[in-house]
C-alpha positions as CSV (number, residue, x, y, z in Angstrom):
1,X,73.9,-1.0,292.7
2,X,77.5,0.1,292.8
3,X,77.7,3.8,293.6
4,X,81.6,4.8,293.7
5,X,82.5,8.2,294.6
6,X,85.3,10.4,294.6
7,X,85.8,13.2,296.9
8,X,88.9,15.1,297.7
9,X,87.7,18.5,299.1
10,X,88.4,16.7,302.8
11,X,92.1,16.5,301.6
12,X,92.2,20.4,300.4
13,X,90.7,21.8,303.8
14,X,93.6,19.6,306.0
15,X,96.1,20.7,303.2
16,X,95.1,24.4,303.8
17,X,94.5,24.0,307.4
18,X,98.3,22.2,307.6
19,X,100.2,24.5,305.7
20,X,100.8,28.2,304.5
21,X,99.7,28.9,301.2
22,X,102.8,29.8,299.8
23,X,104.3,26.8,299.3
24,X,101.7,25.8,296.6
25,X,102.9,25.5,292.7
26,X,100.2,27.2,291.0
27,X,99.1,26.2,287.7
28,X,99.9,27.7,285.1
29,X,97.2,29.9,282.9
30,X,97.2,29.9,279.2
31,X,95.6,33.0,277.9
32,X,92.6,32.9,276.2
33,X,93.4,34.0,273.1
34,X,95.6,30.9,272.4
35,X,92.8,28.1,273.7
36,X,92.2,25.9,271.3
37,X,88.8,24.5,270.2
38,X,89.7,20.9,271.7
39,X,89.5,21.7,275.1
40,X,86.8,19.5,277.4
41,X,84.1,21.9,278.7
42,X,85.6,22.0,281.8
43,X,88.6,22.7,280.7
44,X,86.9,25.9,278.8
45,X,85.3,27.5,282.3
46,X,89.3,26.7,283.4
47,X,90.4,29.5,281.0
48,X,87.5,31.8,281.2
49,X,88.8,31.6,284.8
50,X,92.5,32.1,284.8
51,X,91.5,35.3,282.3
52,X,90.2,36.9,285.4
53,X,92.6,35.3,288.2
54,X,95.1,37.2,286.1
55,X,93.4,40.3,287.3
56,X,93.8,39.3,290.3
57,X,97.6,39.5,291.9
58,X,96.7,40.3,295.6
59,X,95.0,36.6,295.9
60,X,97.7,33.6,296.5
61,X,97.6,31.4,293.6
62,X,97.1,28.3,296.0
63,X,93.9,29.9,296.7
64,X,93.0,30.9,293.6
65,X,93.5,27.2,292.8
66,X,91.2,25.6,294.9
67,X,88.4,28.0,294.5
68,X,88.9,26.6,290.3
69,X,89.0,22.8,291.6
70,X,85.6,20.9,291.8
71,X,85.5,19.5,295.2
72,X,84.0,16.2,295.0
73,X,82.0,13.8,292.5
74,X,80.2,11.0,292.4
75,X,79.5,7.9,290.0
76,X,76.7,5.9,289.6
77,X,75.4,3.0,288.0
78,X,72.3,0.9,288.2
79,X,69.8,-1.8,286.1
80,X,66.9,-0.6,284.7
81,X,64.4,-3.1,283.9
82,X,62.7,-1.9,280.5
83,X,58.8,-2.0,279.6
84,X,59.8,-5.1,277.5
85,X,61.2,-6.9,279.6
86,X,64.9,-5.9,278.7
87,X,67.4,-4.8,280.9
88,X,70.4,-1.7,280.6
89,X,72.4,-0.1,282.7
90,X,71.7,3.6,283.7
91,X,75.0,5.9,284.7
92,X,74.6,9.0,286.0
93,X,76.5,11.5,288.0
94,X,76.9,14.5,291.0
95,X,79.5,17.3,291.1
96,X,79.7,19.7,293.8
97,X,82.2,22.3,292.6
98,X,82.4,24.9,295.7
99,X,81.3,24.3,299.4
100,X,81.8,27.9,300.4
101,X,78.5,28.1,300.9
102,X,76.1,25.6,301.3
103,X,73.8,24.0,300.1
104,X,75.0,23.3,296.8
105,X,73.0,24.0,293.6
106,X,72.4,23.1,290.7
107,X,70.4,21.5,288.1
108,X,69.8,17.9,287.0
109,X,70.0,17.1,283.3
110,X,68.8,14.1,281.4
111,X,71.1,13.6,277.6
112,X,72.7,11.1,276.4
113,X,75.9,13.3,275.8
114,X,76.2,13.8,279.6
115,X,79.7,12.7,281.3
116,X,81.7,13.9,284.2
117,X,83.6,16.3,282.7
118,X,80.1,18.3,281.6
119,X,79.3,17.9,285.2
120,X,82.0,19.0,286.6
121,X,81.8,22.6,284.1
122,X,78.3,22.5,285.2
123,X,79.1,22.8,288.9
124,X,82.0,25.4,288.4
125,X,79.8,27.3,285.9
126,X,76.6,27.2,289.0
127,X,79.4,28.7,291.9
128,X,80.3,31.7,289.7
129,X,76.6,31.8,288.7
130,X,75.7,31.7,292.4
131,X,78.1,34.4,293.4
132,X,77.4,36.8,290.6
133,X,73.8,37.5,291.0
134,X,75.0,37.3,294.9
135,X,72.8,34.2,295.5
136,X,74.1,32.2,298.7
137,X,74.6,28.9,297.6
138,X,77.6,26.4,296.7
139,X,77.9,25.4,293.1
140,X,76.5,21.9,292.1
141,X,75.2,20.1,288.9
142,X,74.1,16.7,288.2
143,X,72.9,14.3,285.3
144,X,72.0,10.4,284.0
145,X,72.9,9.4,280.5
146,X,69.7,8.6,278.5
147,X,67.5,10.3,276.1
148,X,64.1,11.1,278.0
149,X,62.1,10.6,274.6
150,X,63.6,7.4,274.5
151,X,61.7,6.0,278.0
152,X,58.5,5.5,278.8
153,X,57.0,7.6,281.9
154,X,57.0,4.4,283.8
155,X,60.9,4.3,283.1
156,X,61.6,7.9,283.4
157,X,60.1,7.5,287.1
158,X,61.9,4.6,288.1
159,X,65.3,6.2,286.8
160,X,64.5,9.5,288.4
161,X,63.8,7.9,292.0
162,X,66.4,5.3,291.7
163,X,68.8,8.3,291.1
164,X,67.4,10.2,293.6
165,X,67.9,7.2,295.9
166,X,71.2,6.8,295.5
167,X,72.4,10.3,295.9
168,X,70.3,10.2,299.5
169,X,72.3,7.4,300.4
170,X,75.3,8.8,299.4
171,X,74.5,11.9,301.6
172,X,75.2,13.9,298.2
173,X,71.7,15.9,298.3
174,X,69.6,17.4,301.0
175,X,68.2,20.9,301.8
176,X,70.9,21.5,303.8
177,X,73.8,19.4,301.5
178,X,72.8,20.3,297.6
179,X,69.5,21.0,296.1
180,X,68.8,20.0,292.7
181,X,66.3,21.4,290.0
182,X,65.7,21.0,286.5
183,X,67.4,21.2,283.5
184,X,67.7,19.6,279.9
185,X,65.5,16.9,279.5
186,X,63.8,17.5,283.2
187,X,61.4,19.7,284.3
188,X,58.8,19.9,286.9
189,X,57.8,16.1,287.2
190,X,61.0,14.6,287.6
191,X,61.6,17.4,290.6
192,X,58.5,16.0,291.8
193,X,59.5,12.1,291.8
194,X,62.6,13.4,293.6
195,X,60.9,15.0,296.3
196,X,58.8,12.2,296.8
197,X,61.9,10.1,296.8
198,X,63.7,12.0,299.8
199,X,60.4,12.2,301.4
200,X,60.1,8.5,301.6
201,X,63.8,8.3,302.8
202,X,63.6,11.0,305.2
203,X,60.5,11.3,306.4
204,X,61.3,13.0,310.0
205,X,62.7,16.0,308.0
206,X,60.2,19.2,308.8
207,X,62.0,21.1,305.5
208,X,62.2,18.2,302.8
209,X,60.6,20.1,300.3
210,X,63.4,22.3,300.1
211,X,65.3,19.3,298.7
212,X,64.7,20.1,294.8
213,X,63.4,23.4,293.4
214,X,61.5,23.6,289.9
215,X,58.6,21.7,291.7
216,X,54.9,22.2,290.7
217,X,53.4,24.4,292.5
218,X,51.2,22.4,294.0
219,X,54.0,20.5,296.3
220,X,55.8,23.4,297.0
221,X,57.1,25.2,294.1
222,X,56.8,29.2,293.5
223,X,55.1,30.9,290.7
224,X,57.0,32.3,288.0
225,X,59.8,29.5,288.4
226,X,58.8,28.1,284.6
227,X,59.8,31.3,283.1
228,X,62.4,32.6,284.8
229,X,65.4,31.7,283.4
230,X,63.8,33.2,280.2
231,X,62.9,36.4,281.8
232,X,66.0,36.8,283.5
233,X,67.5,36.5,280.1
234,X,65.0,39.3,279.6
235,X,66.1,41.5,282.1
236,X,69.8,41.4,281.5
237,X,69.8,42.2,277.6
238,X,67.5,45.0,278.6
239,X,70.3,46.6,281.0
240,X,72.9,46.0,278.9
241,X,70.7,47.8,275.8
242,X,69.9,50.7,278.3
243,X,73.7,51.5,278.4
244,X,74.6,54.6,275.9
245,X,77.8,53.8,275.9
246,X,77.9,50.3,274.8
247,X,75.2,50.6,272.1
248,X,77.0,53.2,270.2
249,X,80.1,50.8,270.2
250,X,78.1,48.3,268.6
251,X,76.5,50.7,266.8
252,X,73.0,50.7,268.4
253,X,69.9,52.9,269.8
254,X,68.6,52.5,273.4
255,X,66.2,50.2,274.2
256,X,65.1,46.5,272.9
257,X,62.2,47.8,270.4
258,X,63.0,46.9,267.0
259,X,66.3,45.3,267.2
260,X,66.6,42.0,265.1
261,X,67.0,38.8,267.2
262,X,68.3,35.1,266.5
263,X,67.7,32.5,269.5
264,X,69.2,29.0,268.8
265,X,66.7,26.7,271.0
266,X,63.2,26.8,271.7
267,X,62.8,24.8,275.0
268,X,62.1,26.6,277.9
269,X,64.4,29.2,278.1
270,X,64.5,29.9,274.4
271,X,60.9,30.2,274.2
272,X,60.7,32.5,277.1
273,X,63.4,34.7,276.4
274,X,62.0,35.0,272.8
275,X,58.6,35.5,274.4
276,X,59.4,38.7,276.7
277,X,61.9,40.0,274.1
278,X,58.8,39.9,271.6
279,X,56.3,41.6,274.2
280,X,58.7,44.5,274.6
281,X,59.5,45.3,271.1
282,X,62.2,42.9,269.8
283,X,61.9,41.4,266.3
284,X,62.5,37.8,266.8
285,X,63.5,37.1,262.7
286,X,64.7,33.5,263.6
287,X,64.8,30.2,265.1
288,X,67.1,27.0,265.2
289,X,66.1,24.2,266.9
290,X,67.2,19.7,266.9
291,X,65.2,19.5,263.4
292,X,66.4,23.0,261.3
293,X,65.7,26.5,261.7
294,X,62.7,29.3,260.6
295,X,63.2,33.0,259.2
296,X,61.3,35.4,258.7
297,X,63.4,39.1,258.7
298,X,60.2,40.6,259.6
299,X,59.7,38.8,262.5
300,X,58.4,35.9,264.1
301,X,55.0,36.2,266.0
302,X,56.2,34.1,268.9
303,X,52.8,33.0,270.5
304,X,51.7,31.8,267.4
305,X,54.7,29.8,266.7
306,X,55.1,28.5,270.1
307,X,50.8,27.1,269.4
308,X,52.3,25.4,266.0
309,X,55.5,23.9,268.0
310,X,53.3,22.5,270.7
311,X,51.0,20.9,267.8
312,X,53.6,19.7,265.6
313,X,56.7,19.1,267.8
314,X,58.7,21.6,265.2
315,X,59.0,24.9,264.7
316,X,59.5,23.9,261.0
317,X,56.3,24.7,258.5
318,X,55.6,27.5,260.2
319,X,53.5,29.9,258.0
320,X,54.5,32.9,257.4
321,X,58.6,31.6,257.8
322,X,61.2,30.1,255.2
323,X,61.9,26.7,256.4
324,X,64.9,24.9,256.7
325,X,65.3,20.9,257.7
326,X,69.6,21.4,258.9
327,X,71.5,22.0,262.7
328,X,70.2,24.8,264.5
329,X,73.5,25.5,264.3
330,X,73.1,27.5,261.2
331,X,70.8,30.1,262.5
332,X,73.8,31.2,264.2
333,X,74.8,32.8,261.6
334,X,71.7,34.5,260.5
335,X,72.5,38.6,260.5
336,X,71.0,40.5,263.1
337,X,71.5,42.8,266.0
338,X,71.3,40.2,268.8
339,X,72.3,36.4,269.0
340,X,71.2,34.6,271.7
341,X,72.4,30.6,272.1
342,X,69.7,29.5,274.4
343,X,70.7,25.3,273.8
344,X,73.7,23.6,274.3
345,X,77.4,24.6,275.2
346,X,80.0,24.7,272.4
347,X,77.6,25.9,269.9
348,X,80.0,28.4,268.6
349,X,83.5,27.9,268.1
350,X,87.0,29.0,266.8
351,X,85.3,27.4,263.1
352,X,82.1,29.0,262.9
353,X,82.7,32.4,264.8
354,X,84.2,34.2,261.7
355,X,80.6,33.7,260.4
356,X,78.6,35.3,262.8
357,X,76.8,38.3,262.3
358,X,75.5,40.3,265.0
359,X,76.6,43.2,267.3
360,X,75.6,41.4,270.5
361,X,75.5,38.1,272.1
362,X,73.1,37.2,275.0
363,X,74.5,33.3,276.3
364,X,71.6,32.3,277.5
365,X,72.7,28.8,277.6
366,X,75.3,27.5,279.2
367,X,78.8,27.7,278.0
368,X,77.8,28.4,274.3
369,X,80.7,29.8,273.0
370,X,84.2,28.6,273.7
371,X,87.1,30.4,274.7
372,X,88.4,31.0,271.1
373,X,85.1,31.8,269.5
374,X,85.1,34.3,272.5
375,X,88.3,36.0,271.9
376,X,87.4,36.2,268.0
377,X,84.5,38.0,268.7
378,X,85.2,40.2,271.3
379,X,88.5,41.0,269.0
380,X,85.7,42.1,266.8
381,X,84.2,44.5,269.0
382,X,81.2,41.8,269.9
383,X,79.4,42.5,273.0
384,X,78.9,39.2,275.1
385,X,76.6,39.2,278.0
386,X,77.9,35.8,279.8
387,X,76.2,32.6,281.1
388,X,77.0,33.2,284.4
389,X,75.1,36.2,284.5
390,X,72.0,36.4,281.8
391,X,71.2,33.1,282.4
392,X,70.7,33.4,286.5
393,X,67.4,33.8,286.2
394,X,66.4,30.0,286.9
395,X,68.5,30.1,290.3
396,X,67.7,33.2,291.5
397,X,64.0,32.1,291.4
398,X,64.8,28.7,292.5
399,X,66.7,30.4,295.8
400,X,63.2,32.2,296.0
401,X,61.7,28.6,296.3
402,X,64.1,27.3,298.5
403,X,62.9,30.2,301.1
404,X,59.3,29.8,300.4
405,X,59.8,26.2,301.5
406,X,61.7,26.6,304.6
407,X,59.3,28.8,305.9
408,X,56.6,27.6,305.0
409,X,54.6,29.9,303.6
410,X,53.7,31.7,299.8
411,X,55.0,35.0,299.4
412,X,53.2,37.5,299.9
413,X,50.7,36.2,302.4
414,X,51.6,38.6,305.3
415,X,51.7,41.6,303.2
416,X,49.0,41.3,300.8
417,X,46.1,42.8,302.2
418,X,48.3,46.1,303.7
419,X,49.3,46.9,300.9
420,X,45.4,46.4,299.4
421,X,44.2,48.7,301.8
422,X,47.1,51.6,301.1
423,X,46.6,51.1,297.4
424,X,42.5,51.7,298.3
425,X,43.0,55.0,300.6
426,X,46.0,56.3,297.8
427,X,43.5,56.1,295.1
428,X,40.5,57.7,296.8
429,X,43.1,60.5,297.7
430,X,43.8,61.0,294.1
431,X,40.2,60.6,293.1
432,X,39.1,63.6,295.7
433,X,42.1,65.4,293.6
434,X,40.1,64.9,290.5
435,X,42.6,62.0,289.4
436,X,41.3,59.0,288.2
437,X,43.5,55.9,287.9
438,X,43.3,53.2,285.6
439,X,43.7,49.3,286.7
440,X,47.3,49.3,285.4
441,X,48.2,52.6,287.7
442,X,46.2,50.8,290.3
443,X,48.0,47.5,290.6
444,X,51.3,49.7,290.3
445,X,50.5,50.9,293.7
446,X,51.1,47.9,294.6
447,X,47.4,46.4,294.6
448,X,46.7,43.2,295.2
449,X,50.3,41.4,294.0
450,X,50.5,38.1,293.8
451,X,53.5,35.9,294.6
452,X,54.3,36.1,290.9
453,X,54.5,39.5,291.3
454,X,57.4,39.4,294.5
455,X,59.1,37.0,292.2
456,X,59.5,39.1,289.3
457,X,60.0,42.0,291.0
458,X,62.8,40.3,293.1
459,X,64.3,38.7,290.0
460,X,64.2,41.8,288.1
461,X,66.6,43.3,290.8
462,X,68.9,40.8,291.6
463,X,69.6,41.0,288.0
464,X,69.7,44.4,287.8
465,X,71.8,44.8,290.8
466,X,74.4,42.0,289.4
467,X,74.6,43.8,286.5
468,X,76.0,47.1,287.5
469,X,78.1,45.0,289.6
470,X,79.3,43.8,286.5
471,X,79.7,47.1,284.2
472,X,81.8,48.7,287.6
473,X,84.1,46.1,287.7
474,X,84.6,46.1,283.5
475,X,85.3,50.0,283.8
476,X,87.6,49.5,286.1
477,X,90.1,47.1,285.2
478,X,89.2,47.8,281.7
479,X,88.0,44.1,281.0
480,X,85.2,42.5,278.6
481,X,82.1,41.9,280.6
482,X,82.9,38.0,281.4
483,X,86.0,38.5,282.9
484,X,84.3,41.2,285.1
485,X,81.6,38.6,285.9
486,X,84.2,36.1,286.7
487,X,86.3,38.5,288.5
488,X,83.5,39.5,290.8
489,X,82.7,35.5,291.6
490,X,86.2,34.9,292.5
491,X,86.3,38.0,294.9
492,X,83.0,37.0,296.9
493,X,84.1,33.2,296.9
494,X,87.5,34.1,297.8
495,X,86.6,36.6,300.7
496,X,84.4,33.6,302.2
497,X,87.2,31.0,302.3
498,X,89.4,33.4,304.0
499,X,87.0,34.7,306.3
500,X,86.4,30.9,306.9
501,X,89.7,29.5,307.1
502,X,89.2,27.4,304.6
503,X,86.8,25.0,306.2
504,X,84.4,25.3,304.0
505,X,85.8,25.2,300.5
């Protein structure tokens, strides 16, 4: 096992901490307008960045600088011994962008189109995620190179452990260090292999299970974490629908009931999203996923596609919908009133963006659009709710987790019966009123919630409160939503290194 790292954020803090800031070159920015479609991902978050440093004159570009720089990575190899017998070398990779605030976080992802410089846009992508939705954490992201439905479970466990194994030894992850979770191609059992992993390792530590988030609920994971990267897309289209002023740009009503929808992905977060959007009103009219895309422009019923997906591994012959065996890129440009890329990044770029047709755009991936598609589309009067804000959802909740396990205890437990016993004596008031209340009106009180319930309703406001954050600091400075999202990252990240003198950068 040959685990080589590289880590330079050591080097920044002495640099800072040896000299003034002015005597840094800063680098220069290339607006957005003129990116071109060949840029690395990383390289993309780079001018989604410099669009909003530009906004920004009273920081010193040195700073500036080394809030955009990702502070340290780390490479790793190992042999995997295969069920027959074969053997193959498994790479894999950590990136903690940002230590401003620790521990890091960020998600693990298993594809065989993962490199460093994904991991590396990954991390940046999770600090400005982290500071938008005002979540206290670092940015981090990790992944190995295979193709989980290429492995057995056997294999799948022994790469996830081995992983996990070296990034303990490494120091790289830890409750208190970075604190993984899923992503593509993982999900609740590979969270689970890591815990057990650390557990193994570090067996004296009293808050271990605070070292991944996504777990099943069972070893200390929080209800409602499945779904709520989907809901918190949810959330966030509904403010943005709720704003007058933005819908009759676009030409719009209020509210999410009837409005056309296109989601490319139906994994976890597309299926979600899809699901609440559906529940509230939204016609869902298509879906793209790995094996082609369904339409129906009357709508999709989502429960009952979501039954034939899980039978048939496709969301192809579905009845009722026109199928089509092609890229899921294609639904993308499918007319309707709101797109929503909910699978990979790059999906929609300076080639395919004169073709889309819709008045909004809910990134509920990561990175879906580059910087060019961007610019066309906006230049088209486009509304784009970005990544690092719709798609919070999944670490908000996971910061939910990360509490629940470092004190121990489900939410809810101390306040439960209280507010059971108000939502008793309320009701019996307005019964002796002649009021009778219905079990929906009842559990509004406040009856009874579960910890599902504290979780939504504590998701449901971050992303609200982010949100307004958001639309403030577009009014403003007169900016596109992004670069207000980004804006507002750079000013909380930037106001901690200062206050901090840079030590923890």
């Amino acid at each position: 096992l040959t685990p080589s790292a590289h880590h330079h954020a050591a080097m920044y803090r002495l640099r800072y901490l040896a000299a003034p800031l002015s005597r840094h070159v800063p680098t220069l920015r290339r607006p957005m307008s003129s990116a071109p479609d060949n840029l690395s991902f990383f390289q993309c978050v780079g001018v989604y960045f410099d669009q909003a440093a530009a906004h920004l004159k009273d920081h010193d570009p040195a700073l500036l600088q080394n809030i955009k720089e990702c502070d340290s990575t780390l490479s790793i190899a190992f042999p995997l011994q295969r069920d027959d017998g074969s053997v193959v070398t498994i790479r894999g990779y950590r990136a903690h962008h940002s230590l401003h605030k620790q521990p890091c976080k960020g998600g693990i992802r298993y594809a065989e189109m993962v490199n460093l410089d994904e991991v590396q846009a990954l991390a940046a992508l999770m600090t400005f995620k982290n500071a938008v939705v005002n979540v206290p954490f670092g940015g981090g992201k990790g992944g190995v190179v295979i193709d989980p439905r290429k492995f057995s479970r056997r294999e799948l466990e022994a790469i996830t452990r081995t992983y996990a194994a070296e990034l303990i030894k490494c120091n790289y992850i830890g409750p208190a260090i970075d604190v993984p979770a899923p992503d593509v191609g993982t999900g609740p059992q590979e969270m689970a292999w890591l815990k057990d992993t650390y557990a193994q390792l570090r067996p004296n530590d009293i808050n271990g299970a605070a070292v991944v988030t996504g777990k099943p609920v069972e070893i200390g994971g929080v209800r409602g974490r499945t779904e709520a990267t989907g809901r918190g897309v949810f959330y966030g289209l509904r403010e943005l629908v709720g704003q007058a002023d933005l819908m009759k740009k676009v030409g719009l009503p209020l509210g999410l009931a009837g409005k056309s929808v296109v989601i490319q992905g139906f994994g976890n977060v597309g299926y979600h999203a899809a699901l609440f959007l559906w529940e509230d009103g939204a016609k869902v009219i298509a879906i793209g996923e790995r094996d082609g895309v369904i339409h129906n422009p009357n709508g999709l019923d989502i429960p009952k596609l979501k039954a034939h997906f899980d039978a048939t591994g496709s969301v192809l012959g579905f009845p009722g919908a026109q199928s089509k065996q092609c890229s899921s890129r294609e639904c993308l440009e499918i007319p309707c009133d709101i797109l929503v890329p909910a699978a990979l990044e790059q999906q929609v770029t300076g080639e395919n963006a004169p073709r889309v047709q819709c008045k909004i755009i809910g990134e509920a991936a990561n990175g879906p659009l580059t910087p060019s598609a961007s610019s066309q589309l906006q230049g088209r009067g486009v509304i784009i709710l970005p990544d690092m804000f719709l798609n919070a959802g999944g670490v908000v909740v996971s910061y939910f987790e990360f509490l629940k396990d470092l004190s121990h205890m489900r939410f809810g437990r101390m306040e439960r019966m209280r507010e059971l016993n108000r939502a008793v004596v309320l009701t019996e008031k307005f019964k002796q009123a002649g009021i009778a209340l219905d079990t929906e009106e009842f559990a509004a009180l406040g009856a009874a919630a579960d910890e599902k319930a504290y979780v939504y309703s504590g998701l449901e406001d971050t992303m609200k409160e982010a949100f307004g954050e958001i639309r403030t600091t577009a009014d403003a400075k007169n900016v596109d939503l992004r670069t207000a999202a980004m804006i507002n990252a750079i000013t909380k990240i930037a106001t901690v290194q200062k206050a901090s003198e840079f030590m923890f950068s």
